[in-house]
C-alpha positions in Angstrom: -17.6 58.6 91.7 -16.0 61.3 93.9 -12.2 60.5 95.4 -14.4 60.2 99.0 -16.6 57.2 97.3 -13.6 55.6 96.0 -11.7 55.8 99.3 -15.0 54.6 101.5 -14.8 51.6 98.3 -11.5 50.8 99.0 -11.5 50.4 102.9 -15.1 48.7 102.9 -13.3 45.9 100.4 -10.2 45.9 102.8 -11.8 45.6 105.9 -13.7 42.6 104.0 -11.0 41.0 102.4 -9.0 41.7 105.4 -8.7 40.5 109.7 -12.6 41.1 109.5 -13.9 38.8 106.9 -14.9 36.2 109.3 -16.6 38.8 111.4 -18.5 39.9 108.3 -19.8 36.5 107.4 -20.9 35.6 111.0 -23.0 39.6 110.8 -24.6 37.8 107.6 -24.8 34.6 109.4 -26.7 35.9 112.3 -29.0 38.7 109.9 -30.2 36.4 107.8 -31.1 33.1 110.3 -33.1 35.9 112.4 -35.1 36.4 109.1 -35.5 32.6 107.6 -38.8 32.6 109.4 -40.2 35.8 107.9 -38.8 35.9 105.0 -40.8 34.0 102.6 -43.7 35.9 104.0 -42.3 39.5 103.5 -40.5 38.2 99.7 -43.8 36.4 98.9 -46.1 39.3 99.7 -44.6 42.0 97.0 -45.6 41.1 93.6 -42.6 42.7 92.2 -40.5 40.6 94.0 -42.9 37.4 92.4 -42.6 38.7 89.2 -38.7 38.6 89.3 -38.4 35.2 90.3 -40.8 33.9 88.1 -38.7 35.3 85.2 -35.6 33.9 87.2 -37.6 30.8 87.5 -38.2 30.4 83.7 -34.9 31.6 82.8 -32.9 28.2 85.0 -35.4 26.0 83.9 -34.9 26.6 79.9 -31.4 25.7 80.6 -32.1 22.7 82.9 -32.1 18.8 81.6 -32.8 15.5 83.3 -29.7 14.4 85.4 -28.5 18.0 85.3 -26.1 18.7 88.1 -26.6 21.5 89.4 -25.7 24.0 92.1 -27.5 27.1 94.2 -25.1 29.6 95.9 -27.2 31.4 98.6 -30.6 29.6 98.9 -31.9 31.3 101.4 -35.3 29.2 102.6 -35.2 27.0 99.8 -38.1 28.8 97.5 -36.1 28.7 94.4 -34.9 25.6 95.6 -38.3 23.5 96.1 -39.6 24.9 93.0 -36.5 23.6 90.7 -36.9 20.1 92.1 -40.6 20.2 91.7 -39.8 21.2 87.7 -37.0 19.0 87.4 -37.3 15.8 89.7 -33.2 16.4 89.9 -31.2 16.8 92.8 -30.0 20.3 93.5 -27.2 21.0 95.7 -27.3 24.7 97.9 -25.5 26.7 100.0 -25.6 29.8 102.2 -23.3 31.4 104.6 -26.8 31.6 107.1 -26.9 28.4 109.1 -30.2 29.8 109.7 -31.2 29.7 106.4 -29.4 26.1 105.8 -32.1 24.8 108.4 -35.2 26.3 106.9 -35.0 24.9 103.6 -33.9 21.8 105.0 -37.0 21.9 107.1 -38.9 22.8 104.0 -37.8 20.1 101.6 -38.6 17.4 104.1 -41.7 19.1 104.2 -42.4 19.3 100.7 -41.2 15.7 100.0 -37.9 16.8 98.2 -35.3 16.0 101.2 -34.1 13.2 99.6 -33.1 15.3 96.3 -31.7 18.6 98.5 -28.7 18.8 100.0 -28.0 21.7 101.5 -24.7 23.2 103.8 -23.7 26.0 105.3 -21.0 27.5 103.7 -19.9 31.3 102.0 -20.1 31.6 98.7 -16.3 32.5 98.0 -15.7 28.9 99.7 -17.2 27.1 96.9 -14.2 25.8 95.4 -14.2 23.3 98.7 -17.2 21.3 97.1 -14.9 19.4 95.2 -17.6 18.6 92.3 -18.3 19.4 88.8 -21.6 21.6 88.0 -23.9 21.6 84.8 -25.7 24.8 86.1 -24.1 27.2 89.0 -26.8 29.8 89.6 -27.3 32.1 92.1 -30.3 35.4 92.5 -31.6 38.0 94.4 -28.8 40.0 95.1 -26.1 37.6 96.9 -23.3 38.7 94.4 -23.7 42.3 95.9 -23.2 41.3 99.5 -20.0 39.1 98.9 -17.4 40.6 99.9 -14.7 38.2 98.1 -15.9 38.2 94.3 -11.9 37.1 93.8 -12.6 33.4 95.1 -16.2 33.1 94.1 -15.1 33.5 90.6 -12.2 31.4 91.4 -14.4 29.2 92.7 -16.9 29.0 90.1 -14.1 27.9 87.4 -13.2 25.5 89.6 -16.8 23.5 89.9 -17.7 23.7 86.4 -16.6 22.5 83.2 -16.8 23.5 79.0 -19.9 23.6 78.9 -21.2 24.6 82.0 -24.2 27.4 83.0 -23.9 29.7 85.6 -26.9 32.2 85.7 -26.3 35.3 88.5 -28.7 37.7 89.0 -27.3 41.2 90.7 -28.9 44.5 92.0 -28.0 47.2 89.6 -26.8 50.9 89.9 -29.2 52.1 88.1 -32.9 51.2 87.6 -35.2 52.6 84.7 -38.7 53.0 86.5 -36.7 54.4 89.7 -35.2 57.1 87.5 -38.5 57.8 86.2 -40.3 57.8 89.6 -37.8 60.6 90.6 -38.1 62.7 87.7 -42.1 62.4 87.9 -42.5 62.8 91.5 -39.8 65.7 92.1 -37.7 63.6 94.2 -34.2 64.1 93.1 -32.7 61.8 96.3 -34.7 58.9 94.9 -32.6 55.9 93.8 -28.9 58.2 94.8 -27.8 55.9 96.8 -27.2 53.2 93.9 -24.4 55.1 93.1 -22.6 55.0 96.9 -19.7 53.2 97.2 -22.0 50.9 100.2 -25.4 50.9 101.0 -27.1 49.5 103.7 -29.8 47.0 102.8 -32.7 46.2 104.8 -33.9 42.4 106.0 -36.4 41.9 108.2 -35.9 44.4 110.2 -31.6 44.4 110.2 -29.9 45.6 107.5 -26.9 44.0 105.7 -24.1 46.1 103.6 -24.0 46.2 99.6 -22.6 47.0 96.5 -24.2 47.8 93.2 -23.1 47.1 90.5 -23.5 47.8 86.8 -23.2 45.6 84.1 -20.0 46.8 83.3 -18.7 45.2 86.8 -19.6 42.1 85.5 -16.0 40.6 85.1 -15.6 41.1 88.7 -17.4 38.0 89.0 -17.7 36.2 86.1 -14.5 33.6 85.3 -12.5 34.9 81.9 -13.7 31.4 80.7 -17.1 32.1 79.9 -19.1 33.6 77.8 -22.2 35.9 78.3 -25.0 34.4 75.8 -28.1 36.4 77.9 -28.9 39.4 79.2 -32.3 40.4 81.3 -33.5 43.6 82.8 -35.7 42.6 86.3 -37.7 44.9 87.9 -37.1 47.2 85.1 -40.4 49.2 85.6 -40.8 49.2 89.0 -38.5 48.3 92.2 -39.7 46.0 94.9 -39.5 48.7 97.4 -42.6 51.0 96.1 -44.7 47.9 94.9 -47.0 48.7 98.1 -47.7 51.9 96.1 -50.0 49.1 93.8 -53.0 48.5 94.9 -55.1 47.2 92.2 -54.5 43.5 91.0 -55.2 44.6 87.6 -52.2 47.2 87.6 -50.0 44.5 89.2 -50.7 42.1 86.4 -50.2 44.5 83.6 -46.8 45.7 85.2 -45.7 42.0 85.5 -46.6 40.5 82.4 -45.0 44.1 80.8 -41.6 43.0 82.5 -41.8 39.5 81.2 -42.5 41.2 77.7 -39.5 43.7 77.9 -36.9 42.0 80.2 -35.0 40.7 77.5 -34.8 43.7 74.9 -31.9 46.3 74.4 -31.8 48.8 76.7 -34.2 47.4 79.2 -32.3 44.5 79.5 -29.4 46.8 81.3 -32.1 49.1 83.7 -33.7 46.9 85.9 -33.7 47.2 89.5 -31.6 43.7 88.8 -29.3 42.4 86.3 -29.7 38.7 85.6 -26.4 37.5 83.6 -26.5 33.9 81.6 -22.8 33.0 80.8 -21.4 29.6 79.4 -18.1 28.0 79.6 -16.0 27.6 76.5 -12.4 26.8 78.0 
């Protein structure tokens, strides 16, 4: 990273840590409650984006138990929520700094039958330590780690909800994706996938777009407490990123590419070049 990237690091972390936090989590607020009603659409529609939380999905449950307690940071419209009661029959606590969001999957639970197991509040991820409870499982996907701008108190915060023992399982968008690095070498494109390696990129949702940071695995302590231990490591979207999947057209190609990611996600190498990083740590202090 060039001295300009590190400055533009350092004064996008200040101005978040800084007078401006606030500011910045009523920007995600706002972004994200504007997209609860499209988003399941838009997510639900790209098969790559299926594919990863179907391998997310697998990955929570193998670690789930009856009575597990256990906590969502970021739950967006509930999808990974509904589907983890449905599995389980537990309850599941959430949150989300997007009061927006808070109300959708609330809406969606009550729906679904689940309200009763779901309780969901609106609150920002670094504020988790206020919960004042004790986790089993802490997990948290699709990027949320890379739009928090106060990693200091969510890992804080996640030592101080969980216990020897616990699970927390984080899934992160990484600075650097196989099949993206491929793509650019193939197709002559050398600006494809560049901007991975910027101190800040702007994300697109549903039609705003949101700041974030990528990260490596290597950043990894940044947010995960010294008191755990990483036991798993998996590659998603290691083949292909969710932006080009509309470059698929054949269901036969999708489902070949999806059950190839489920057969690769957790070997060496792979594991570390996926368009995310999904991290499985336990607690052993």
């Amino acid at each position: 990273m060039n001295i300009a990237l590190i400055y533009e690091f350092k004064n996008l972390i200040q101005k978040m840590l800084g007078k401006d936090k606030e500011a910045y989590y009523k920007m995600l607020d706002q972004v994200f409650s504007r997209a609860s009603a499209l988003y399941d659409e838009r997510i639900l529609s790209n098969f790559v984006n299926v594919s990863i939380r179907n391998i997310e999905m697998s990955i929570l449950l193998s670690y789930s138990f009856r009575g597990c307690v256990a906590l969502e940071i970021g739950q967006g419209t509930g999808e990974e929520s509904s589907r983890y009661i449905k599995a389980t029959g537990n309850r599941l606590d959430a949150v989300d700094v997007s009061g927006g969001m808070v109300d959708y999957s609330r809406m969606k639970m009550t729906r679904l039958g689940y309200g009763e197991l779901y309780n969901a509040i609106q609150l920002p991820a670094s504020d988790i330590a206020h919960l004042n409870k004790i986790y089993d499982i802490v997990y948290s996907f699709n990027g949320l780690i890379n739009t928090e701008p106060d990693l200091t108190d969510l890992k804080d915060g996640i030592n101080k909800i969980t216990k020897p023992g616990s699970v927390i399982i984080l899934s992160f968008r990484n600075s650097s994706c196989l099949g993206e690095n491929l793509i650019r070498l193939v197709s002559n494109r050398p600006d494809l996938g560049r901007d991975r390696t910027l101190a800040s990129v702007d994300v697109q949702v549903a039609g705003d777009s949101v700041p974030s940071i990528y990260y490596s695995l290597d950043d990894a302590a940044k947010f995960i407490p010294e008191t755990f231990r990483i036991t798993g490591i998996y590659g998603l979207a290691v083949l292909f990123p969710p932006y080009l999947a509309g470059v698929v057209k054949s269901g036969i190609a999708k489902r070949i590419i999806s059950a190839t990611e489920r057969a690769i996600c957790f070997l060496p190498f792979f594991r570390t070049h996926g368009d995310e990083i999904l991290i499985v740590a336990r607690r052993y202090a």
